[in-house]
C-alpha positions in Angstrom: -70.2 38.9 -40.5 -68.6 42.0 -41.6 -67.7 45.3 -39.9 -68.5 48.5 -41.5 -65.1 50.1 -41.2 -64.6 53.2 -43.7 -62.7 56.6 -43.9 -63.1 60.3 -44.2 -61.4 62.9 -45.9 -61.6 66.9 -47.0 -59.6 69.3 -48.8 -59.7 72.9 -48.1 -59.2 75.6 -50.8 -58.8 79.3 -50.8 -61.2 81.4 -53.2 -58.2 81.0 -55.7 -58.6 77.1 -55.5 -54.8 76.6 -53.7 -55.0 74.2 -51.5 -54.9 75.6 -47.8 -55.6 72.4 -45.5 -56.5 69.1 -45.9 -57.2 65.6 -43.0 -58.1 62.3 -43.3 -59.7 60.0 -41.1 -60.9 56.1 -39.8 -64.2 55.4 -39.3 -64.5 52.0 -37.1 -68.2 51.6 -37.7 -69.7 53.4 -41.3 -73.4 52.9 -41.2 -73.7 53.6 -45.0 -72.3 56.3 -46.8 -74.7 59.1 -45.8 -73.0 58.4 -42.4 -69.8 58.1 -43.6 -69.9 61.6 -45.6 -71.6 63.2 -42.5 -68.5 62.6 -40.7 -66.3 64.0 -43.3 -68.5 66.8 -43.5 -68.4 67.7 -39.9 -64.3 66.9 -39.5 -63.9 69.6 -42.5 -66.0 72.4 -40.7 -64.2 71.5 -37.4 -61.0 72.3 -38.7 -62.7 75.3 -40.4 -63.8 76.3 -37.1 -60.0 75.3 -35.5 -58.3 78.0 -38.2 -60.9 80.3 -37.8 -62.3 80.3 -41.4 -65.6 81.5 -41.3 -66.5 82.0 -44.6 -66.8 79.2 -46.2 -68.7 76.3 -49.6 -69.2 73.2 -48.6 -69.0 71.0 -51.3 -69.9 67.5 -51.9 -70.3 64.9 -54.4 -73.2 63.5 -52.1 -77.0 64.9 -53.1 -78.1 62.7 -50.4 -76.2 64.6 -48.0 -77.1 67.6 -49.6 -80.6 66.9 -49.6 -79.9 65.9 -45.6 -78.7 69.4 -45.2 -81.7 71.2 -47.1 -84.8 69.5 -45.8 -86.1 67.7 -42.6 -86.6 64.9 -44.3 -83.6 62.7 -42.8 -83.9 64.0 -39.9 -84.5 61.5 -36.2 
């Protein structure tokens, strides 16, 4: 038996590419990595949210999470 345990992390840049906030996180239980980058993903626009940036790219190395994002198809 092994548990799923993972982490999470983001960088934030300014439109000059200087790095204005960064975090990092556990996960205790990482499905697979779609899950694992969803939580990353959400954590980032938190903090967005927290700093009051509101115009802002998401990036991601992740095309299934992109492709989450874009369509209906992962979706339940």
């Amino acid at each position: 038996y092994r548990k799923k345990k993972g982490a999470w992390g983001f960088i934030m840049r300014d439109h000059k590419g200087d790095t204005v906030l960064a975090g990092a996180g556990r996960i205790n239980v990482a499905h697979d990595a779609l899950s694992a980058e969803s939580q990353a993903c959400l954590a980032a626009l938190y903090a967005a949210m927290d700093h009051g940036l509101s115009q802002i790219i998401l990036e991601t190395d992740s095309t299934i999470l992109v492709d989450a994002l874009q369509s209906c198809s992962y979706d339940f």
